[in-house]
N, CA, C, O and CB atoms as a CASP TS submission, in Angstrom:
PFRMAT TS
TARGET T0000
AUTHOR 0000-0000-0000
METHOD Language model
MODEL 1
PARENT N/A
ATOM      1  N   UNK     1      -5.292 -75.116 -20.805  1.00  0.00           N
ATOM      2  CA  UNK     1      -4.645 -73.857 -21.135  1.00  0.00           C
ATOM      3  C   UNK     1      -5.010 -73.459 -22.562  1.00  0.00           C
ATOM      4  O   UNK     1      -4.886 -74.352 -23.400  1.00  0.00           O
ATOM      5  CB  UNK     1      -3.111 -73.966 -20.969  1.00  0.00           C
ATOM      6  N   UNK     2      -5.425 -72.304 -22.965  1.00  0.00           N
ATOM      7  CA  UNK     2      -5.206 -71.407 -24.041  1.00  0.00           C
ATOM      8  C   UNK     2      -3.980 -71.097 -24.958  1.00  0.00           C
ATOM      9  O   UNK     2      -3.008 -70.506 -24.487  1.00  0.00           O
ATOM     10  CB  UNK     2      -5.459 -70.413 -23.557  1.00  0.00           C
ATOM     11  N   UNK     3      -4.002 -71.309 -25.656  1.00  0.00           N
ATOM     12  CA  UNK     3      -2.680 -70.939 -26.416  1.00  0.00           C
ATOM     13  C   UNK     3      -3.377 -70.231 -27.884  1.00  0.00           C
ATOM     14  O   UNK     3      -4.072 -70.790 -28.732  1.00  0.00           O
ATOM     15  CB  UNK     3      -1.551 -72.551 -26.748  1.00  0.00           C
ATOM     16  N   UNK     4      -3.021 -69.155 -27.838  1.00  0.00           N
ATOM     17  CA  UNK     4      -3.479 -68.064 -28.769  1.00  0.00           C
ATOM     18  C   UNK     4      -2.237 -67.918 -29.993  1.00  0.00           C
ATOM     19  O   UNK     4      -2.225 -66.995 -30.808  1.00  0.00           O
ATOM     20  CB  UNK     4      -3.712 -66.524 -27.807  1.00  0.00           C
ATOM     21  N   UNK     5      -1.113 -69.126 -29.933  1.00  0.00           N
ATOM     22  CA  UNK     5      -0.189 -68.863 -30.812  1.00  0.00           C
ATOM     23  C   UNK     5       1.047 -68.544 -30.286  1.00  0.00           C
ATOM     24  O   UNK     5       1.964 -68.929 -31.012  1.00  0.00           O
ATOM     25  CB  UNK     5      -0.577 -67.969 -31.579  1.00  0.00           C
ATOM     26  N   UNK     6       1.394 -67.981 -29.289  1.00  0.00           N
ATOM     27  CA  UNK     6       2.393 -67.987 -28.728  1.00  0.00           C
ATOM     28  C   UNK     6       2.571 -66.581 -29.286  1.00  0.00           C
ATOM     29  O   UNK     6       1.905 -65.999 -30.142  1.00  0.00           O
ATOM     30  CB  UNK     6       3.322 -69.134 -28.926  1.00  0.00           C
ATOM     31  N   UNK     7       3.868 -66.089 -28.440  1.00  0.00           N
ATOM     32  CA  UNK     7       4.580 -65.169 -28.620  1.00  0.00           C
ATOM     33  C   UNK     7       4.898 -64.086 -30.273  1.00  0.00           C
ATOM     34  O   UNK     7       5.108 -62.875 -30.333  1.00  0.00           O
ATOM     35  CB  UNK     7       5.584 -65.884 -28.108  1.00  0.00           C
ATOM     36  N   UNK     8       4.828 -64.988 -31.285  1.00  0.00           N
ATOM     37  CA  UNK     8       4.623 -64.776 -32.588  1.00  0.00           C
ATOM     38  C   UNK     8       3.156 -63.918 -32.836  1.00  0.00           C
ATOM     39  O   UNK     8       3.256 -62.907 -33.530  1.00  0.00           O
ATOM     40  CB  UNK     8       4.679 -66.204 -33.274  1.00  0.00           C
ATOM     41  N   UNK     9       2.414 -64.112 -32.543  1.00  0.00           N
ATOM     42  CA  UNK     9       0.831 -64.033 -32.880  1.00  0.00           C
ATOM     43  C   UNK     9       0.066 -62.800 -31.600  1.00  0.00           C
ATOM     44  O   UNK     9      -0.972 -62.138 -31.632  1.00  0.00           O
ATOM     45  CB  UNK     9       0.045 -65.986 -32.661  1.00  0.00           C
ATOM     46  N   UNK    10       1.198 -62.940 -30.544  1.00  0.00           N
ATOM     47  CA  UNK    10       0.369 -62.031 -29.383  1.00  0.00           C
ATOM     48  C   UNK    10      -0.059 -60.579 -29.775  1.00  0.00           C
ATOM     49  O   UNK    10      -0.986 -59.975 -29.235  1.00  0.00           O
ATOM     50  CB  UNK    10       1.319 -61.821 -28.038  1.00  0.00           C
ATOM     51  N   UNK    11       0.881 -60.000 -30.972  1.00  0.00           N
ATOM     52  CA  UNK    11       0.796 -58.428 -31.000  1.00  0.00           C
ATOM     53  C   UNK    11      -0.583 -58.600 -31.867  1.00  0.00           C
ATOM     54  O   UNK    11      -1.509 -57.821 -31.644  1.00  0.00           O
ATOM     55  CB  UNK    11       2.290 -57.420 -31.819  1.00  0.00           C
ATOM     56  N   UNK    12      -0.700 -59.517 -32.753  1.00  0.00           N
ATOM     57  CA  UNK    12      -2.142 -59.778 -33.466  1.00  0.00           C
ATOM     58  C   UNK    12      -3.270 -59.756 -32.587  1.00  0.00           C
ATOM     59  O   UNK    12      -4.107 -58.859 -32.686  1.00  0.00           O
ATOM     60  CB  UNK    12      -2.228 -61.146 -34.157  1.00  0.00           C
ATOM     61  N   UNK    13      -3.394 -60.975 -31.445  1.00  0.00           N
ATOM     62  CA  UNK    13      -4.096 -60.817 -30.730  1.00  0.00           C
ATOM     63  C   UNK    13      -4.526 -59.872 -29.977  1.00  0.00           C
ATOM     64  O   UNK    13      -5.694 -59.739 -29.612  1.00  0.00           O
ATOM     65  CB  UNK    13      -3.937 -61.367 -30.384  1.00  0.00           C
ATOM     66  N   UNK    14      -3.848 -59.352 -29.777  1.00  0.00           N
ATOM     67  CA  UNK    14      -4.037 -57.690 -28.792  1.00  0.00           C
ATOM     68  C   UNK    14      -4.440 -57.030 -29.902  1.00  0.00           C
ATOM     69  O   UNK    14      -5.632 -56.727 -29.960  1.00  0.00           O
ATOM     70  CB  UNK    14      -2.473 -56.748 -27.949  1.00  0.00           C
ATOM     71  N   UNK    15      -3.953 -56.832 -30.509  1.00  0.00           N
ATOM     72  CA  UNK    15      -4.563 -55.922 -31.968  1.00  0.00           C
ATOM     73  C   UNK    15      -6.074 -56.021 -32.159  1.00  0.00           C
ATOM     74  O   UNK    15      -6.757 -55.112 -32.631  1.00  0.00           O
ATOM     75  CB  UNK    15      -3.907 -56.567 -33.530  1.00  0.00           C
ATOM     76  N   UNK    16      -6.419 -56.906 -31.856  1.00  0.00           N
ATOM     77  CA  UNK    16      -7.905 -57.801 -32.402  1.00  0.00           C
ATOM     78  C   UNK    16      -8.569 -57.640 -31.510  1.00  0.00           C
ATOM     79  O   UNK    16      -9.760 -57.360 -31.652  1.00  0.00           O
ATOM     80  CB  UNK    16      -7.976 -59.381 -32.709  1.00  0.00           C
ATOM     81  N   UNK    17      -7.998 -57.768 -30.339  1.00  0.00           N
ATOM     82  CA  UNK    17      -8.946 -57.280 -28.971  1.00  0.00           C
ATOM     83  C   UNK    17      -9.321 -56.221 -28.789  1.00  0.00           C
ATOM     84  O   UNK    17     -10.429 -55.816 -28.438  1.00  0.00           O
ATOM     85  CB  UNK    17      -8.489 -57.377 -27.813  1.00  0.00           C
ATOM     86  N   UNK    18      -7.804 -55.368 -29.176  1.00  0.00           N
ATOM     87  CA  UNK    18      -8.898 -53.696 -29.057  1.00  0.00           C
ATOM     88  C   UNK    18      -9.396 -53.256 -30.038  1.00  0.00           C
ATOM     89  O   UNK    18     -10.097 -52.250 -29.925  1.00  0.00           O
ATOM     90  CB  UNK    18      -8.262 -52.324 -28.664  1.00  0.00           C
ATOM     91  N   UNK    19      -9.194 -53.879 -31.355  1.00  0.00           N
ATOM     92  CA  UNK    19     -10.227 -53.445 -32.330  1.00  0.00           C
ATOM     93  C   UNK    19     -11.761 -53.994 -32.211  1.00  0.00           C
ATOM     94  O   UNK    19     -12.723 -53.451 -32.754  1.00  0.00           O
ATOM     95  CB  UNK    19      -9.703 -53.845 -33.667  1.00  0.00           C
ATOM     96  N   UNK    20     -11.805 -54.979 -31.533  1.00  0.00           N
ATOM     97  CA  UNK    20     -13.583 -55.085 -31.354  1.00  0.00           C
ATOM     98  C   UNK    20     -13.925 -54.318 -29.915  1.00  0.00           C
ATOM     99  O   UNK    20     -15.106 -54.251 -29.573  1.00  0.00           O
ATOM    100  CB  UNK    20     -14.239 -57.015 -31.214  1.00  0.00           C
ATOM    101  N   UNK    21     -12.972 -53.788 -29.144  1.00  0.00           N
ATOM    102  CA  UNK    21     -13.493 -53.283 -28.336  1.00  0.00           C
ATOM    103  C   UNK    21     -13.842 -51.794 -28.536  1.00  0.00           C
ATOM    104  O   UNK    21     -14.712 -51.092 -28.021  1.00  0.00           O
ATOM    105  CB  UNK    21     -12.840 -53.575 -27.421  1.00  0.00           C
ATOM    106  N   UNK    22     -12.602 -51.464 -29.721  1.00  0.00           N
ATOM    107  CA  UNK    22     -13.683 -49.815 -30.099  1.00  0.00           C
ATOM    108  C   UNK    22     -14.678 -50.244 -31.063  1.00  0.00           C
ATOM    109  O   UNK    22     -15.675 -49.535 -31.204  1.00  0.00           O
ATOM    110  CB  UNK    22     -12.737 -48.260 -31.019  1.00  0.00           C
ATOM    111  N   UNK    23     -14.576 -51.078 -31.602  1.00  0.00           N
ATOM    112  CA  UNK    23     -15.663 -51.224 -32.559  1.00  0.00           C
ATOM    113  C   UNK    23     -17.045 -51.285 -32.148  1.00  0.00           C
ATOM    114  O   UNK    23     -18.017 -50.772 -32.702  1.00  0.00           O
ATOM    115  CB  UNK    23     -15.464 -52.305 -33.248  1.00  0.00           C
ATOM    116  N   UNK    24     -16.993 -52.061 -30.979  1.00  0.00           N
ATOM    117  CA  UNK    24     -18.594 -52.237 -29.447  1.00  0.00           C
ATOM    118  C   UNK    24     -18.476 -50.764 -29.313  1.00  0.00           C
ATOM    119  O   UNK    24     -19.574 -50.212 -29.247  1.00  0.00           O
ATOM    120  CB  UNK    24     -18.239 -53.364 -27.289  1.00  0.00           C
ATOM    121  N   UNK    25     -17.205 -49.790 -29.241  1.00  0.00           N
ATOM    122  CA  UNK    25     -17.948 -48.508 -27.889  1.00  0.00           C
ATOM    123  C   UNK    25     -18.573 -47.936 -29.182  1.00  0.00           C
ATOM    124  O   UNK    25     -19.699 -47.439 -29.210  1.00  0.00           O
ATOM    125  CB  UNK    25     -16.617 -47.038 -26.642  1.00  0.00           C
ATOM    126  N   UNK    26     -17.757 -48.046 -30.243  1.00  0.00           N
ATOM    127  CA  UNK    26     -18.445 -46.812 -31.378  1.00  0.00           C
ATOM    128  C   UNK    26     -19.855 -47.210 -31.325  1.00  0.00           C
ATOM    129  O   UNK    26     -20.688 -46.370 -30.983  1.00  0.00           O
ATOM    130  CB  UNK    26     -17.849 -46.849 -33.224  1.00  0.00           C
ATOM    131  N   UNK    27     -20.291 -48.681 -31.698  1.00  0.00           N
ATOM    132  CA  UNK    27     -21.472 -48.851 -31.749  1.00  0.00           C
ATOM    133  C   UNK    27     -22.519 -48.485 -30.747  1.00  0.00           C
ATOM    134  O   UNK    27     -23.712 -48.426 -31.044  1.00  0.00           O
ATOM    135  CB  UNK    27     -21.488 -49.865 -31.964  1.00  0.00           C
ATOM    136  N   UNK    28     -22.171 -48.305 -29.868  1.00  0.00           N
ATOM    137  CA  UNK    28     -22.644 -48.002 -28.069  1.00  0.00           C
ATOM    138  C   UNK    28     -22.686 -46.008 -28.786  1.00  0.00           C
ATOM    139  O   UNK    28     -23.605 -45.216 -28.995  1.00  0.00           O
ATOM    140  CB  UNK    28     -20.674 -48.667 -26.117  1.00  0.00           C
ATOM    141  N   UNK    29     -21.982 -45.978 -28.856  1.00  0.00           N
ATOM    142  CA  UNK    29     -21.916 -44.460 -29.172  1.00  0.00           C
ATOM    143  C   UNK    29     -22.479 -44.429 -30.132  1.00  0.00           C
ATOM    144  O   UNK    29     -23.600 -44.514 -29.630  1.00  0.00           O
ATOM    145  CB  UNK    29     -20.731 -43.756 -29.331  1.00  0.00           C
ATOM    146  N   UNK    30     -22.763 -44.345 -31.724  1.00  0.00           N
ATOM    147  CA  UNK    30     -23.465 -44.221 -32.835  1.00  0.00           C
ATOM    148  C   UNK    30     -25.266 -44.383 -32.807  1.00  0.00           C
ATOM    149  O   UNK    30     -26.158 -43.672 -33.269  1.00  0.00           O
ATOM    150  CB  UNK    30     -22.788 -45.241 -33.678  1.00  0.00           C
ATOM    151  N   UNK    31     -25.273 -45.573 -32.092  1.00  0.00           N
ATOM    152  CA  UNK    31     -26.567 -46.468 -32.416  1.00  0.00           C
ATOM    153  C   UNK    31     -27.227 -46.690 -30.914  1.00  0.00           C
ATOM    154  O   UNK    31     -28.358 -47.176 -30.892  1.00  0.00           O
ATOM    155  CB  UNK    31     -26.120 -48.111 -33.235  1.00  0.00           C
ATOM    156  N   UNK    32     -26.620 -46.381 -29.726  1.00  0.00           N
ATOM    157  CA  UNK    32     -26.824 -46.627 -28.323  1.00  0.00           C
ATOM    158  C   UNK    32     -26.814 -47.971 -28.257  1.00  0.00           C
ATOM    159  O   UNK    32     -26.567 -48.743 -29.184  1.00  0.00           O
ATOM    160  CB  UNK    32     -28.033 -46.055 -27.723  1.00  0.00           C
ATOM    161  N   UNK    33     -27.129 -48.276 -26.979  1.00  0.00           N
ATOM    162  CA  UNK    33     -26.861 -49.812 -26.741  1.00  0.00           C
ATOM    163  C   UNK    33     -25.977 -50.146 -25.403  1.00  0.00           C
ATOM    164  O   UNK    33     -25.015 -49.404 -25.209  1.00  0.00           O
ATOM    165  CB  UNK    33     -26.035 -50.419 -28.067  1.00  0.00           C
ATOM    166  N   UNK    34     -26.162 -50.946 -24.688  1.00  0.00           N
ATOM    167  CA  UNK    34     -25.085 -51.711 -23.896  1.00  0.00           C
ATOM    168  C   UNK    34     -23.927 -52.222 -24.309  1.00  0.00           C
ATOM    169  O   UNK    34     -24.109 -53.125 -25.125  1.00  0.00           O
ATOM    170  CB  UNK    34     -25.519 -52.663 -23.419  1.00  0.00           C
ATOM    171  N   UNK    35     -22.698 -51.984 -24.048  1.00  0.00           N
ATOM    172  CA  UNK    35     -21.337 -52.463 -24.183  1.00  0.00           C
ATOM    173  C   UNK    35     -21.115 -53.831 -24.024  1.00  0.00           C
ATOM    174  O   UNK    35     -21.931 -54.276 -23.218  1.00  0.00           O
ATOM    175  CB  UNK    35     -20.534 -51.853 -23.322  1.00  0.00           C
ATOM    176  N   UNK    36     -20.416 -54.622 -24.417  1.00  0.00           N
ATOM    177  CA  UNK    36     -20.505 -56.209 -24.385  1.00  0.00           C
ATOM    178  C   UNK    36     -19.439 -56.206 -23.038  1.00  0.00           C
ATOM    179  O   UNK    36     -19.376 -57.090 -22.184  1.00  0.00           O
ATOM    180  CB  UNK    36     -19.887 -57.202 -26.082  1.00  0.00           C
ATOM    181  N   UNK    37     -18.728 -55.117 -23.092  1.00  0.00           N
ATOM    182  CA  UNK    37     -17.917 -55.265 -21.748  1.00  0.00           C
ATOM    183  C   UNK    37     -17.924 -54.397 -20.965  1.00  0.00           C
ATOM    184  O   UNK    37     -17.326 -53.474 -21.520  1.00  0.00           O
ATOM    185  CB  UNK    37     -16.704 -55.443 -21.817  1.00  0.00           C
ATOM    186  N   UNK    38     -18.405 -53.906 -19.432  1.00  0.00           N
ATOM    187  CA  UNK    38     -18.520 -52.608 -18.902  1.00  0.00           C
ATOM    188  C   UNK    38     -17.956 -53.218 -17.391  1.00  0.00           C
ATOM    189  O   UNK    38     -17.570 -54.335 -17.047  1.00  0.00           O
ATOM    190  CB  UNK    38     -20.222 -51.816 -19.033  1.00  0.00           C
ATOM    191  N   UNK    39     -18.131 -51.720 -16.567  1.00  0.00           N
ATOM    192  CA  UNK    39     -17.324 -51.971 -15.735  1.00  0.00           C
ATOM    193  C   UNK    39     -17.234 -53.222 -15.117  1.00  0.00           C
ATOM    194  O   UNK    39     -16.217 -53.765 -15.547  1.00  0.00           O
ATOM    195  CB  UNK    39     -17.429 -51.189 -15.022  1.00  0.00           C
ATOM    196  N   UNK    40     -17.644 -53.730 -14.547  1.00  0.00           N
ATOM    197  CA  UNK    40     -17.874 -54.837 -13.855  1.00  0.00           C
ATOM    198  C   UNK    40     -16.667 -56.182 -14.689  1.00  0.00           C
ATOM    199  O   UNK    40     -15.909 -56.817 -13.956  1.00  0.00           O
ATOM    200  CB  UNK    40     -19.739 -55.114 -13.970  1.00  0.00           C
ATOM    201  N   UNK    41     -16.678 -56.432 -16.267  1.00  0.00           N
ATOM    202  CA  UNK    41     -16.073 -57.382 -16.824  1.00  0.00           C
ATOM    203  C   UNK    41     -14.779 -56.833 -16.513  1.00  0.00           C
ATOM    204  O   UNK    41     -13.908 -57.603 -16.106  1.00  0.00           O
ATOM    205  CB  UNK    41     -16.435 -57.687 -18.218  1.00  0.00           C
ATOM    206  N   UNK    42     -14.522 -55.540 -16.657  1.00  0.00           N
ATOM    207  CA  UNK    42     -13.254 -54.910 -16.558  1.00  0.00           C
ATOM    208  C   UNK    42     -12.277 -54.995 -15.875  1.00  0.00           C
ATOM    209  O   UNK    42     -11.122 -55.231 -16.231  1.00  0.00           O
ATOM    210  CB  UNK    42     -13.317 -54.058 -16.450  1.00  0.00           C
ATOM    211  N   UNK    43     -12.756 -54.774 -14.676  1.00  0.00           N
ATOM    212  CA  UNK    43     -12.483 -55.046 -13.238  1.00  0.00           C
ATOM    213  C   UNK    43     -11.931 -56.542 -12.985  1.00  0.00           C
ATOM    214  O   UNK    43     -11.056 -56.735 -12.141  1.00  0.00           O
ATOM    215  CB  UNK    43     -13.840 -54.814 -12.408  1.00  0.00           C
ATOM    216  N   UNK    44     -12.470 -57.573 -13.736  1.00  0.00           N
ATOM    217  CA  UNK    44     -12.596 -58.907 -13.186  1.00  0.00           C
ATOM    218  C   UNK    44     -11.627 -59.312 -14.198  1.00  0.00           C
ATOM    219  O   UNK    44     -11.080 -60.415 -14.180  1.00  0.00           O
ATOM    220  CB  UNK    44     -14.108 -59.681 -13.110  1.00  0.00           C
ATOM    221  N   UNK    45     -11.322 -58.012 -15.478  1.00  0.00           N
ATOM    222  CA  UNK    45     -10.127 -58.473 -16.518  1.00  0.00           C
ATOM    223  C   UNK    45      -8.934 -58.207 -15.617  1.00  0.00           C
ATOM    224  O   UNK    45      -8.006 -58.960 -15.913  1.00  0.00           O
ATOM    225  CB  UNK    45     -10.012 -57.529 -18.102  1.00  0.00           C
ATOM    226  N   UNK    46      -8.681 -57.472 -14.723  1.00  0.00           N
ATOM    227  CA  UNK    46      -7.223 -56.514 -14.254  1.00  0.00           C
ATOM    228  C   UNK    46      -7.087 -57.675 -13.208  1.00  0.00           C
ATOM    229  O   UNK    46      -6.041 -58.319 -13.127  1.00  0.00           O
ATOM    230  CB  UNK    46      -7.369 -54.492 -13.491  1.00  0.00           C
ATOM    231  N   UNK    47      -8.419 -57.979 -12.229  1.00  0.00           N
ATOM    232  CA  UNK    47      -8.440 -58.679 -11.358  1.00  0.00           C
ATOM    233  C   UNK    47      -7.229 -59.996 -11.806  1.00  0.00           C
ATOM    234  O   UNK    47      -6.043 -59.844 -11.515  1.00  0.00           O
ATOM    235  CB  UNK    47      -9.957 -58.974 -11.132  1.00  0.00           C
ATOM    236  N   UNK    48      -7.551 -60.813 -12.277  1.00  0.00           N
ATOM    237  CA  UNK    48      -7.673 -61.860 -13.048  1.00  0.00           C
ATOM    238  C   UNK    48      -5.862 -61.871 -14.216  1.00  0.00           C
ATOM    239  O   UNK    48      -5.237 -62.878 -14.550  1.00  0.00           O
ATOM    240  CB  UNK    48      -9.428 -61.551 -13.959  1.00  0.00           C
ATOM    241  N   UNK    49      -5.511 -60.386 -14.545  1.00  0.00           N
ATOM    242  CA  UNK    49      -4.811 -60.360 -15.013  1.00  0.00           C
ATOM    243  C   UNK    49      -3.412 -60.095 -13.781  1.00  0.00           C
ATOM    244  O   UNK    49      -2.287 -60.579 -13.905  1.00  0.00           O
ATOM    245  CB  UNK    49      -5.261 -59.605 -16.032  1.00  0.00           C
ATOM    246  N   UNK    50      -3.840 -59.292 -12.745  1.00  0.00           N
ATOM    247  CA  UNK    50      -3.097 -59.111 -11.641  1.00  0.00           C
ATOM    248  C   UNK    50      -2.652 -60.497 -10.636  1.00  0.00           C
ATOM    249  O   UNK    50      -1.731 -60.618  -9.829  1.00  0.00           O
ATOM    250  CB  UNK    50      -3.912 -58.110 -10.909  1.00  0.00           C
ATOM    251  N   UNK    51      -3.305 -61.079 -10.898  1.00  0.00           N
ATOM    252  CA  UNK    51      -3.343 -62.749 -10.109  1.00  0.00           C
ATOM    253  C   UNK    51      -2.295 -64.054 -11.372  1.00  0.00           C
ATOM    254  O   UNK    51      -1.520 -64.953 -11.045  1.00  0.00           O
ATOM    255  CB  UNK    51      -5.760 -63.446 -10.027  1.00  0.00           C
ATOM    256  N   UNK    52      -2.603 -63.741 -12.356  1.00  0.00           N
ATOM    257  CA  UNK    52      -1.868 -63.981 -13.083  1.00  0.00           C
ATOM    258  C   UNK    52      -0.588 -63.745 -13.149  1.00  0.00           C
ATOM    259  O   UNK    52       0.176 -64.706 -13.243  1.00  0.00           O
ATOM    260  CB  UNK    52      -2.253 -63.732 -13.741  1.00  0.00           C
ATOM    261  N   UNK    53      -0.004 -62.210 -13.109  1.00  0.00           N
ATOM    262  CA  UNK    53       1.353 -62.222 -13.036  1.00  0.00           C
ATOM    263  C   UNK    53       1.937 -62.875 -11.788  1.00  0.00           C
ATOM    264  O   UNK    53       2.913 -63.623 -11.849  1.00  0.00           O
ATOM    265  CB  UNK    53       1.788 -60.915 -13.156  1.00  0.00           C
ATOM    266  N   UNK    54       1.032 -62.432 -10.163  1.00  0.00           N
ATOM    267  CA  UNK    54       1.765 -62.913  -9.550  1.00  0.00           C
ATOM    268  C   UNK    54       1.983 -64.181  -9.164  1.00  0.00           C
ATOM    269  O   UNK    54       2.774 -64.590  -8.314  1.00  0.00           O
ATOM    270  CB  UNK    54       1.719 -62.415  -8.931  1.00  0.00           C
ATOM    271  N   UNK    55       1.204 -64.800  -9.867  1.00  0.00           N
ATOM    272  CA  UNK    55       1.563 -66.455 -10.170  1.00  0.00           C
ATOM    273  C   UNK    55       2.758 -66.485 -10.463  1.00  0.00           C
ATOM    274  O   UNK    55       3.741 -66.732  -9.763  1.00  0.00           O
ATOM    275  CB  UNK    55       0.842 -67.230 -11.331  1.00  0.00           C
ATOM    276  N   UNK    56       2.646 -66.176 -11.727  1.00  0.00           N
ATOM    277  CA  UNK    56       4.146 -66.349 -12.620  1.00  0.00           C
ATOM    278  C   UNK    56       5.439 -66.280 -12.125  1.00  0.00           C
ATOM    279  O   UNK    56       6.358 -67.043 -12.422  1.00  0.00           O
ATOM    280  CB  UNK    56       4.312 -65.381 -13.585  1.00  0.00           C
ATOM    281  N   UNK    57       5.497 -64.883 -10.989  1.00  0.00           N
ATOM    282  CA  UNK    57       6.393 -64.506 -10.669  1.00  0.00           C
ATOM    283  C   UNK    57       6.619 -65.255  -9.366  1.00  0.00           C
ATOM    284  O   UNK    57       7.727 -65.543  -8.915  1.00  0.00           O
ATOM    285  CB  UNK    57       6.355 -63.249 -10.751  1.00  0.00           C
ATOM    286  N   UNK    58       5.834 -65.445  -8.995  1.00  0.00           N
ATOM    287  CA  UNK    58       5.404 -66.621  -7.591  1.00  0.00           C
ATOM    288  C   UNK    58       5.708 -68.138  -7.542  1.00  0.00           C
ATOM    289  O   UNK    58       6.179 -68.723  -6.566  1.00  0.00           O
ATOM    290  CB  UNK    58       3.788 -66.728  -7.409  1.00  0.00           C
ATOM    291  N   UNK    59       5.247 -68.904  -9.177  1.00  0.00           N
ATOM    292  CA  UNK    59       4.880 -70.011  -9.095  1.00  0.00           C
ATOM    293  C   UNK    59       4.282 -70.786  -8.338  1.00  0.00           C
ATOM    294  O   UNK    59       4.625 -71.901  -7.943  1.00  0.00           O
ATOM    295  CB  UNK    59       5.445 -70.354  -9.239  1.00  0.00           C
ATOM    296  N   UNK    60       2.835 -69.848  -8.004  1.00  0.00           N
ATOM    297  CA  UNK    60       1.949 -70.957  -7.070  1.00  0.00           C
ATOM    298  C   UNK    60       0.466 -70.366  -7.433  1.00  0.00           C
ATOM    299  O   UNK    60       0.394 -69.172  -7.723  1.00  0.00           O
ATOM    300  CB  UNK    60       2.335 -70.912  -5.080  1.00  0.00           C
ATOM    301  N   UNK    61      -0.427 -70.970  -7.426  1.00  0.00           N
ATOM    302  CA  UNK    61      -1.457 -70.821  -7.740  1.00  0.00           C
ATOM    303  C   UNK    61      -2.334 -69.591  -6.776  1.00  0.00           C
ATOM    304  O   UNK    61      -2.613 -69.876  -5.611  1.00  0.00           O
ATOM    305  CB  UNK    61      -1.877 -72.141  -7.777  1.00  0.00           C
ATOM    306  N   UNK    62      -2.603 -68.680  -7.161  1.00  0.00           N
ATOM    307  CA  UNK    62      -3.448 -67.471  -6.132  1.00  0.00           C
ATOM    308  C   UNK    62      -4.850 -67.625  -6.321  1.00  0.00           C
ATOM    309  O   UNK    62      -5.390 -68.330  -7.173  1.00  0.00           O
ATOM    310  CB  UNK    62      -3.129 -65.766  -6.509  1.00  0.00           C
ATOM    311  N   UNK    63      -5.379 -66.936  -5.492  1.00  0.00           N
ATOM    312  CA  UNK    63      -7.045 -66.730  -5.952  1.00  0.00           C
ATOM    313  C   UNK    63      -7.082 -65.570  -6.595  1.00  0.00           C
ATOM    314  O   UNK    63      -6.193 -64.731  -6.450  1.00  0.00           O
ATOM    315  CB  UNK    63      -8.205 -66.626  -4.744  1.00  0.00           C
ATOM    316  N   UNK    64      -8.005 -65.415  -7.291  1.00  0.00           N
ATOM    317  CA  UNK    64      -8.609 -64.210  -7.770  1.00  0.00           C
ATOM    318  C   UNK    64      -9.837 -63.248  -6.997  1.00  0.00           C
ATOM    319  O   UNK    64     -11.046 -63.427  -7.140  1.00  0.00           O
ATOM    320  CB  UNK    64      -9.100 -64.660  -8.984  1.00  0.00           C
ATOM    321  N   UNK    65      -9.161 -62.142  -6.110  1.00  0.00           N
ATOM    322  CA  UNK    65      -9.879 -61.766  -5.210  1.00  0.00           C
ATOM    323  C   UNK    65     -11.590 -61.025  -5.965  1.00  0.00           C
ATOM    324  O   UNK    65     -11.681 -60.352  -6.992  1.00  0.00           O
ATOM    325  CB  UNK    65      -8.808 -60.741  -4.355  1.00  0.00           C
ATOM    326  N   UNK    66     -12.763 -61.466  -5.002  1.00  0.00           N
ATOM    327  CA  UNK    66     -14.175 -61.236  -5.892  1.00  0.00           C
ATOM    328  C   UNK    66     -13.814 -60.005  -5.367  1.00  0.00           C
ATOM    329  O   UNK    66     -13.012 -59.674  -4.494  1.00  0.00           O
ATOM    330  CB  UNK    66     -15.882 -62.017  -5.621  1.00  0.00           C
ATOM    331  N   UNK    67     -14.907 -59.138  -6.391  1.00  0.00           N
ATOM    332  CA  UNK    67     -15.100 -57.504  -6.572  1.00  0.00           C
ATOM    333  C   UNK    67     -16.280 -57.031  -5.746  1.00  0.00           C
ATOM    334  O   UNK    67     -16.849 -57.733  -4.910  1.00  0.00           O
ATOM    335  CB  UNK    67     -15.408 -57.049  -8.192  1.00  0.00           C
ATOM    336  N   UNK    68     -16.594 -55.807  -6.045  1.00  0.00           N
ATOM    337  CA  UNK    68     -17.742 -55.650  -5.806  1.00  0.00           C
ATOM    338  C   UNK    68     -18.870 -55.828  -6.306  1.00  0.00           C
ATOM    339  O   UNK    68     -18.701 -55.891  -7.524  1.00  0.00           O
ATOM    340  CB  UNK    68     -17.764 -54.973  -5.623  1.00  0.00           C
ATOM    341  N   UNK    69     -20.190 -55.975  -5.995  1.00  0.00           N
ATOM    342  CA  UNK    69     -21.217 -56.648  -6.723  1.00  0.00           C
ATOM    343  C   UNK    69     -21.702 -56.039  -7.566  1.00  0.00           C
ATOM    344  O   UNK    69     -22.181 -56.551  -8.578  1.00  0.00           O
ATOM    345  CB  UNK    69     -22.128 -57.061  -6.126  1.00  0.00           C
ATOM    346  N   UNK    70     -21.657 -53.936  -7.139  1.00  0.00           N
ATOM    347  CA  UNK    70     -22.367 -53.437  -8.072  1.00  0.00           C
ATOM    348  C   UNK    70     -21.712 -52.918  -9.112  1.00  0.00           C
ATOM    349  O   UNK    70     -20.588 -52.569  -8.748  1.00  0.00           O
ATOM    350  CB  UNK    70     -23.104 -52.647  -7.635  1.00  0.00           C
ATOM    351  N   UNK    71     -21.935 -52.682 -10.399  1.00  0.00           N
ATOM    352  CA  UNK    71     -21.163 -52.355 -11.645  1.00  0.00           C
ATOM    353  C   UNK    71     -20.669 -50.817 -11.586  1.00  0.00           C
ATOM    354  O   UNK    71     -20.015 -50.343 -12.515  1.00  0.00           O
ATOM    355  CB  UNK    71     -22.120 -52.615 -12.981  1.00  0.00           C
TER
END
């Protein structure tokens, strides 16, 4: 398991996440380029984050249903 600090530290962490994530689009936008995260990672974040809660709320281990292949 991950532990990013707990509960104390989460609003940081989120903070930090979406600041490099506009920081990638600006650069994608300014300078062109590929995104370090595009659809495809995205998808597999919600995926992944949706399987997660209902664990939690479940207490049992789910799969994480695969996506589609193309981005």
């Amino acid at each position: 398991m991950v532990d990013l600090g707990g509960e104390a530290r989460k609003q940081h962490v989120y903070a930090e996440s979406v600041r490099a994530a506009i920081t990638d689009l600006l650069r994608c936008a300014t300078g062109g380029g590929t995104p370090v995260a595009d659809a495809r990672s995205g998808r597999t974040a919600v995926a992944v984050a949706e399987a997660a809660t209902r664990s939690a709320e479940t207490g049992r281990t789910l799969p994480v249903p695969a996506g589609p292949t193309g981005a």
